[in-house]
C-alpha positions in Angstrom: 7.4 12.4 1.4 4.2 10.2 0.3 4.2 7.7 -2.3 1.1 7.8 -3.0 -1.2 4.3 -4.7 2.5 2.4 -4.2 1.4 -0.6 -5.0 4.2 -3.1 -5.0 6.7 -0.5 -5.5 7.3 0.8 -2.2 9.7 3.5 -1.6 12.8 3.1 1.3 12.1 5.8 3.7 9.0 7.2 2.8 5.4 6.5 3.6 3.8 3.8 1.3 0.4 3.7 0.5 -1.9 1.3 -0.8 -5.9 0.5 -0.9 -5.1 -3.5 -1.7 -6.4 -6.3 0.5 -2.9 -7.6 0.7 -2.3 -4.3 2.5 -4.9 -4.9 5.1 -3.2 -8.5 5.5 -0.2 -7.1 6.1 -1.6 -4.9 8.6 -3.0 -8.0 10.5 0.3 -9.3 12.2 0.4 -12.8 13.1 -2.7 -13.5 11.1 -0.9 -12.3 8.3 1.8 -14.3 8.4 -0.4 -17.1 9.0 -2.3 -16.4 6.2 0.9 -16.3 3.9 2.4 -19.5 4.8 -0.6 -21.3 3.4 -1.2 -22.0 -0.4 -3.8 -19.4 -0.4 -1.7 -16.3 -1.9 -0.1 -17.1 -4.8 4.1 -16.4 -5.0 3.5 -13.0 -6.5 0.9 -12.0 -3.1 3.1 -13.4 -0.9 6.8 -11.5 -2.3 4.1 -8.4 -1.9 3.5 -9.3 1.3 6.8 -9.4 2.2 7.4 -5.7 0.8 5.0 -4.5 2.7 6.0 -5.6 5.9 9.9 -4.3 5.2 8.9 -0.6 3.7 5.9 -0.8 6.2 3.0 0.2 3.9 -0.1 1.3 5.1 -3.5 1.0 3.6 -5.2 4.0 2.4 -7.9 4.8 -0.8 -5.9 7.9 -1.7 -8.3 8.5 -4.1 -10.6 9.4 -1.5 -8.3 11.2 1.1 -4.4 11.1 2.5 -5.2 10.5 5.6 -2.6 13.0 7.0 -3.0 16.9 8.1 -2.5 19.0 5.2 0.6 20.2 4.2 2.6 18.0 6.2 4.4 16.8 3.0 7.5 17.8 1.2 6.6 15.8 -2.0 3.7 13.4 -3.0 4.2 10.9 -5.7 2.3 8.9 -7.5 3.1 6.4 -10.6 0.5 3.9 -12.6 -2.3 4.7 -10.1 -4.3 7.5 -12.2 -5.8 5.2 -14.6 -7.5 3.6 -11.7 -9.4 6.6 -10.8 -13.1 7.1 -12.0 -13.5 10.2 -12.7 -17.0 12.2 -10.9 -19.4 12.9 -12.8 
């Protein structure tokens, strides 16, 4: 099951993704943490931060691509994250 665009509303058992930089920081280990024990994120950065290292979200522009074989999923969800799309012309 994907949760797809989670944004700071990972889901528990499921895979999170998310195309944020605080995503990517995440991602970076140690540097991360480094990173987030400075004033440079605000509170609201770092509690995200913190999210995504429990529910383990991974970056991914799912606008673009899930970067998984296809149907390997039993349910994709997605909430708040379709008014960020631009539309193709």
């Amino acid at each position: 099951m994907i949760n797809a665009g989670c944004g700071q509303s990972p889901t528990d058992g499921w895979l999170n993704l998310d195309n944020s930089w605080t995503v990517r920081l995440a991602r970076l280990g140690w540097l991360g943490r480094a990173v987030a024990s400075t004033e440079l994120l605000s509170n609201a950065q770092r509690e995200f931060l913190q999210s995504a290292w429990r529910c383990d979200v991974r970056w991914a522009d799912v606008s673009r691509r899930i970067p998984l074989a296809s149907a390997v999923a039993d349910a994709v969800y997605s909430s708040h994250m379709l008014e960020h799309l631009e539309l193709a012309r």
